[in-house]
C-alpha positions in Angstrom: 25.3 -13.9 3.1 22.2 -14.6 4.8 18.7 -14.3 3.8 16.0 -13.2 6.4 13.5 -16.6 6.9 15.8 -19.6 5.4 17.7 -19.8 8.7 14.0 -21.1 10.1 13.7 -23.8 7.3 16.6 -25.6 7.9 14.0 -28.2 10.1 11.4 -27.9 8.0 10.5 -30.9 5.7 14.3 -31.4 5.5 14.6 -28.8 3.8 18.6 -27.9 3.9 19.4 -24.2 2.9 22.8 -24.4 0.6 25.7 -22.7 2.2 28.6 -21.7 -0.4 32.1 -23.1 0.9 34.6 -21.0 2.5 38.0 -21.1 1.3 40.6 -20.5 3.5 42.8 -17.0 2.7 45.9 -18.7 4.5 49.1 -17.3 2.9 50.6 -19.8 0.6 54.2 -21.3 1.6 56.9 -21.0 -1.4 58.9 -23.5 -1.9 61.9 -24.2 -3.7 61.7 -25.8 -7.5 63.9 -26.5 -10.1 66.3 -23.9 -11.7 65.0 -21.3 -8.5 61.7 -21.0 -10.0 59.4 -20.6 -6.7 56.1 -22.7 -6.9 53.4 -21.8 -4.6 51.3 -24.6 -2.5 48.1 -23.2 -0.1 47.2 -25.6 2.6 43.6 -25.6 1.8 41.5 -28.0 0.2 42.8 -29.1 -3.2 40.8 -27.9 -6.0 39.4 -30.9 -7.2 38.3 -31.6 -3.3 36.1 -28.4 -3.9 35.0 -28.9 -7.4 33.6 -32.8 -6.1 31.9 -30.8 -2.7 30.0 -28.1 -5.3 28.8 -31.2 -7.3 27.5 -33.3 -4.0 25.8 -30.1 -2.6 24.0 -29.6 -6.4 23.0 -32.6 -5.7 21.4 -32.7 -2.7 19.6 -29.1 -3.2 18.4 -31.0 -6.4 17.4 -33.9 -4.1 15.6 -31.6 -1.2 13.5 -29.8 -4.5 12.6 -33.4 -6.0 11.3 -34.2 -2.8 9.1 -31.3 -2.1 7.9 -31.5 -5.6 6.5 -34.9 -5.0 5.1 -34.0 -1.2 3.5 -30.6 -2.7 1.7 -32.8 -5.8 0.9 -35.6 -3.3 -0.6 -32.8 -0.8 1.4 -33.6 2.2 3.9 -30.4 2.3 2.1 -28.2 4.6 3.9 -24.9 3.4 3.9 -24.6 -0.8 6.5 -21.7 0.1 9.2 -24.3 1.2 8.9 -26.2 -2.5 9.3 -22.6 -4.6 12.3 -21.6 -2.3 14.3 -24.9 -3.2 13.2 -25.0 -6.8 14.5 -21.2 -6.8 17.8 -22.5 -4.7 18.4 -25.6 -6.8 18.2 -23.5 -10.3 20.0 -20.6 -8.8 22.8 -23.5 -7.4 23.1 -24.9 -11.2 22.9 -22.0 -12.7 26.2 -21.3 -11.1 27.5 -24.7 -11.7 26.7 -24.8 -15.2 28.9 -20.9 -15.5 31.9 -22.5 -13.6 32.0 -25.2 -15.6 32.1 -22.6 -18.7 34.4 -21.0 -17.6 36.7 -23.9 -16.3 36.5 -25.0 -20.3 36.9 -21.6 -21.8 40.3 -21.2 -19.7 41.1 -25.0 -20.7 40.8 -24.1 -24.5 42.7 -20.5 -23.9 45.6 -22.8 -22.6 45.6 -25.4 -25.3 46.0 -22.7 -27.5 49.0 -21.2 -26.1 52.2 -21.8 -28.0 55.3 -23.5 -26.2 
């Protein structure tokens, strides 16, 4: 998805525009487990690769909106526009993170609950 005007930010004050990762939709290779049960394995990222990636790219849209914070109170970001777009980006970004993570406990809690 791609906004009309970020793609001509990406130089300015090094100001990075967050790009969502893109999983791969290979098809998953079945292999053989114990008692014939089939498990599944894709040959895409693991998910904990991804879940560390989502975290370091919070971080550094956090980053980029710190530092236009500080250049727009010192006076020295040219454009104010640049600073409201990566405060937006960096809440919109968490605001995500923060619902993953919710739901990543809420399925953790349905599955403790399950009875074996």
């Amino acid at each position: 998805m791609s906004v009309s005007g970020i793609e001509g930010l990406a130089g300015a004050a090094g100001f990075t525009p967050y790009v969502a990762p893109q999983v791969p939709t290979a098809p998953a290779a079945a292999t053989s487990g114990v008692s014939g049960v089939s498990a599944s394995r894709s040959s895409g990222p693991d998910f904990g690769d991804l879940v560390l990636d989502g975290l370091d790219r919070l971080d550094g849209v956090q980053r980029t909106s710190d530092s236009l914070a500080v250049q727009a109170a010192t006076g020295e970001l040219e454009n104010l526009h640049d600073y409201t777009i990566a405060a937006s980006q960096a809440a919109a970004t968490t605001q995500v993170t923060v619902a993953v993570r919710n739901k990543a406990v809420e399925a953790f809690t349905e599955i403790m609950r399950m009875q074996v």
